[in-house]
C-alpha positions as CSV (number, residue, x, y, z in Angstrom):
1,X,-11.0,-10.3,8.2
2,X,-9.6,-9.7,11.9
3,X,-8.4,-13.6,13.3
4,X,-11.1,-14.3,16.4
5,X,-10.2,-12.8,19.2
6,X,-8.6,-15.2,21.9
7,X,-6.7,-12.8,23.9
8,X,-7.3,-8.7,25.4
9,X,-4.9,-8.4,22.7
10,X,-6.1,-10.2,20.2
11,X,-9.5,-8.3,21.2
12,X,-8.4,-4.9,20.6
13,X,-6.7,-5.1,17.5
14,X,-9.9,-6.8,16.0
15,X,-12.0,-3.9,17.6
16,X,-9.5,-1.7,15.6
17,X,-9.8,-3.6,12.3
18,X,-13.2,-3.7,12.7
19,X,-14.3,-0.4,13.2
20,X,-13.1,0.3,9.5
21,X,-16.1,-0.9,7.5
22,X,-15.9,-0.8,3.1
23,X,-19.3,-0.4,1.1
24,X,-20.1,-2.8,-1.6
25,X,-17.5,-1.3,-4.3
26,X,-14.4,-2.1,-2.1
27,X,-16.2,-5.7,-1.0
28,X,-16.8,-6.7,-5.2
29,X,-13.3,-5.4,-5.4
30,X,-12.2,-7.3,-2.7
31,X,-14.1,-10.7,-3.7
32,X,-12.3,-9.7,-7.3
33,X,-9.2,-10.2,-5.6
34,X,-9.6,-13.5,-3.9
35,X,-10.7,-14.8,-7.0
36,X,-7.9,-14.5,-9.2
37,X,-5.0,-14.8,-6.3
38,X,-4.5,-10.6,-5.8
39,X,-4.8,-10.8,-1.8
40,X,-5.5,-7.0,-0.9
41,X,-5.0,-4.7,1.9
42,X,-7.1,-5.5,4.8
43,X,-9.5,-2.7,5.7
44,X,-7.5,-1.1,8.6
45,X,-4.8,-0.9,6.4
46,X,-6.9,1.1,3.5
47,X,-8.4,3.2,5.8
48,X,-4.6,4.1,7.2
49,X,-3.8,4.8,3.5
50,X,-6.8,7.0,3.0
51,X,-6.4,8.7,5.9
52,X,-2.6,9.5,4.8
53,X,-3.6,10.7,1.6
54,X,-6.1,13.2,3.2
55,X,-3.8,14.4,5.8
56,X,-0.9,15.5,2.9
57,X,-3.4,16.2,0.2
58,X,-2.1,13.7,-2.1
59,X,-2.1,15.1,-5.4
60,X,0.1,12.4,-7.3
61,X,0.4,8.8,-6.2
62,X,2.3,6.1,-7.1
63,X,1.0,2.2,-6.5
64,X,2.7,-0.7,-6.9
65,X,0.4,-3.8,-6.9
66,X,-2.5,-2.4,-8.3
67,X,-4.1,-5.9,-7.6
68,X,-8.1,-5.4,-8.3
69,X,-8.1,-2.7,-7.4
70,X,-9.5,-2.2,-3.2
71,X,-5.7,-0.4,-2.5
72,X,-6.4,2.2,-5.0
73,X,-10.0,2.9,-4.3
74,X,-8.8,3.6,-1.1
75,X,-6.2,5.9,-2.2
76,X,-8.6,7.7,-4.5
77,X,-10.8,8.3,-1.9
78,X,-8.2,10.0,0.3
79,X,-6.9,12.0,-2.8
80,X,-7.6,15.5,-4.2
81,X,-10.2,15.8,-6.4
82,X,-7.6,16.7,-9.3
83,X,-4.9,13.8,-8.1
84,X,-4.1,11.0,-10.1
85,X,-3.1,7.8,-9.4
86,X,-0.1,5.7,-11.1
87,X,-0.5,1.9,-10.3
88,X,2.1,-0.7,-11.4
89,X,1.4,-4.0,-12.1
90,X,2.8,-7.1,-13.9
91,X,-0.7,-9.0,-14.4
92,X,-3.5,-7.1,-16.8
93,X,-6.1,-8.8,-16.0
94,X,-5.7,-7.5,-12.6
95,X,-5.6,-4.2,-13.9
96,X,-9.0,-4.7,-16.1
97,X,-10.3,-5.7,-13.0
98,X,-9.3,-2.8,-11.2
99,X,-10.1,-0.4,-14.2
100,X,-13.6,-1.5,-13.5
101,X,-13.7,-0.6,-9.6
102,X,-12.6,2.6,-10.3
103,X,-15.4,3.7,-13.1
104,X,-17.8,2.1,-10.6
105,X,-16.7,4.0,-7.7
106,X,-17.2,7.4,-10.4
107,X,-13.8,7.5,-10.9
108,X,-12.8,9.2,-14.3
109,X,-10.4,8.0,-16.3
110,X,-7.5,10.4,-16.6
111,X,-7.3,10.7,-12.9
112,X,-5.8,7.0,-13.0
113,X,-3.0,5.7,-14.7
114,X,-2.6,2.2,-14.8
115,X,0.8,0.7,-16.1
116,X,1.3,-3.1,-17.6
117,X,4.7,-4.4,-15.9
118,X,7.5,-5.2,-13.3
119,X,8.2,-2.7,-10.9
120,X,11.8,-2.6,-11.0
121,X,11.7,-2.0,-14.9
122,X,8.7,0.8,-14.7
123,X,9.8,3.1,-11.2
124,X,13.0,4.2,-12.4
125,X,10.8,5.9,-15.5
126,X,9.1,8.3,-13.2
127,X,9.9,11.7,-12.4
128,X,12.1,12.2,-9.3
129,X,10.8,14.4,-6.5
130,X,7.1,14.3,-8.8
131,X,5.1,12.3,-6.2
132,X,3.6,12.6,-2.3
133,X,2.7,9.3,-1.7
134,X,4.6,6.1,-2.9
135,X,2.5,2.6,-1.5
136,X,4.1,-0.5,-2.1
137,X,2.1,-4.3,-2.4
138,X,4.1,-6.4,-4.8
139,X,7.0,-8.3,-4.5
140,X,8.1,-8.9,-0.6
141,X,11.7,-9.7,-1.9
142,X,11.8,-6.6,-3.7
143,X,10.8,-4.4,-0.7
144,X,14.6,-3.1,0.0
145,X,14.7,-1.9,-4.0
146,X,11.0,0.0,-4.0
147,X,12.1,1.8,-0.9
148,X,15.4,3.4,-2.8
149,X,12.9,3.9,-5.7
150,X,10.2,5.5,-3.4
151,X,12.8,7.6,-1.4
152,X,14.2,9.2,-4.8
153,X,10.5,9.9,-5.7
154,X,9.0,11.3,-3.2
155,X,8.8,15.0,-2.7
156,X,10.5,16.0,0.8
157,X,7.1,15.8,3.2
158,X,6.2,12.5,1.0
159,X,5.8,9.2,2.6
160,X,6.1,5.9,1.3
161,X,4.3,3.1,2.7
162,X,4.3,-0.4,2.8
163,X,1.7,-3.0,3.8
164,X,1.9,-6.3,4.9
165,X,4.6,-5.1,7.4
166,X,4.2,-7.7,10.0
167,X,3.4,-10.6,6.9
168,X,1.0,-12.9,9.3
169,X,2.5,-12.2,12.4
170,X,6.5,-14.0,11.3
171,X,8.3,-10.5,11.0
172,X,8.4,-10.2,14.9
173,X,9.1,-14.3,15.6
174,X,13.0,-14.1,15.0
175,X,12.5,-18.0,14.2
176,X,10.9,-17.2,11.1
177,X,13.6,-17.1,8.4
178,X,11.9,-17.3,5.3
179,X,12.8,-14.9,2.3
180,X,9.6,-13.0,2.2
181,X,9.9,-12.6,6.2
182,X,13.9,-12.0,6.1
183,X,13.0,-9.5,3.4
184,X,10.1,-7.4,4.9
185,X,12.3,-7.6,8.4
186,X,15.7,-6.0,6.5
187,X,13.2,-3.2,5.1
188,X,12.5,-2.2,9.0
189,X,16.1,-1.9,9.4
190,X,17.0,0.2,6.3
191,X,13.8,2.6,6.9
192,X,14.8,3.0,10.5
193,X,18.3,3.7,9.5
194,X,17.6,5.8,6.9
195,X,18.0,9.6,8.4
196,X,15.8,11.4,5.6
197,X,13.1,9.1,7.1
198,X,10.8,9.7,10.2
199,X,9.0,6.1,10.6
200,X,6.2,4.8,11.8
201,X,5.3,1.0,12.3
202,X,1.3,1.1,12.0
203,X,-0.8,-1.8,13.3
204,X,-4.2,-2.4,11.4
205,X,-5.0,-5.4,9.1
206,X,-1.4,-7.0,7.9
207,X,0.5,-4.4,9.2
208,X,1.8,-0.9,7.3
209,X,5.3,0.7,7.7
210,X,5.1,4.3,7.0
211,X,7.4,7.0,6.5
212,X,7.8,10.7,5.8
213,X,10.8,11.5,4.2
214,X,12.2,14.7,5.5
215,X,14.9,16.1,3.3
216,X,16.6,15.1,-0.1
């Protein structure tokens, strides 16, 4: 949930986390999660990720960190009716948790396909140009190598995204200089320095860097 408010600052980015509210699927999902050790996306950030999915009519959609599922419910829910959903994950029991979100959300199973594994070893499988939406939650360290992935799967008007963009509020303290937070800073650079990308830094729950990707 949003940190108590202590500043006009503090205040309004609460009131903007807040106003996002998730019915009792996402919240079993997201007490799933805390159990086993898969932190999710914080509501503001799902609700960006739905909303994106709407706005481009997401028809295929690549996850990675399928966690217990609250990202992908969220992508689902944003989705066409006929998209499916390819989520990546190294842990299964994760996945079985996540498998069970979706049926109880009404989910059917061949809109979601759910893949046992590391990242790095399952992306460069997938079709290039075959998807609209690429979302990234694994591996902070591995940010810089999912981008290249993403960027070589997305379909020109795609965008990749990328939560936990500000990790805790260290990305913008320059004295923070651990890996995660070196990591998730260097994949600011290379998205902003990337010309087939058009950026945007968005900032509900941990933060989530999006990005269009323009041309080839």
């Amino acid at each position: 949930m949003a940190p108590t408010p202590t500043s006009p600052v503090q205040a309004t980015l609460a009131y903007a986390e807040e106003f996002h509210t998730e019915d009792e699927i996402l919240t079993a999902a997201r007490r799933n999660g805390a159990e086993v050790g898969a932190v999710p996306i914080l509501p503001g950030g799902g609700a960006a990720l739905c909303f994106l999915a709407t706005a481009i009519s997401a028809r295929s959609v690549v996850e990675v960190g399928t966690g217990c599922g609250v990202s992908g419910l969220w992508l689902l829910r944003g989705m066409r009716p006929d998209g499916t959903l390819t989520s990546v994950d190294a842990e299964p029991e994760h996945q079985r948790l996540a498998r069970q979100a979706f049926a109880a959300a009404g989910f059917s199973g061949s809109r979601i396909r759910l893949i046992s594994g590391r990242a790095l070893d399952v992306l460069p499988r997938l079709a290039d140009g075959g998807y609209d939406l690429v979302f990234c939650d694994a591996a902070k360290q591995e940010y810089g190598d999912y981008l290249a992935e993403a960027v070589r799967l997305l379909r020109p008007g795609g965008i990749v995204a990328f939560d936990n963009a500000l990790w805790h509020n260290r990305v913008a303290d320059p004295a923070q200089r651990d890996p995660d937070t070196v990591a998730i800073r260097e994949l600011g650079k290379l998205v902003r320095s990337d010309d087939r990308l058009r950026a945007l830094m968005i900032p509900l729950g941990d933060g989530l860097l999006a990005a269009v990707k323009t041309s080839d």
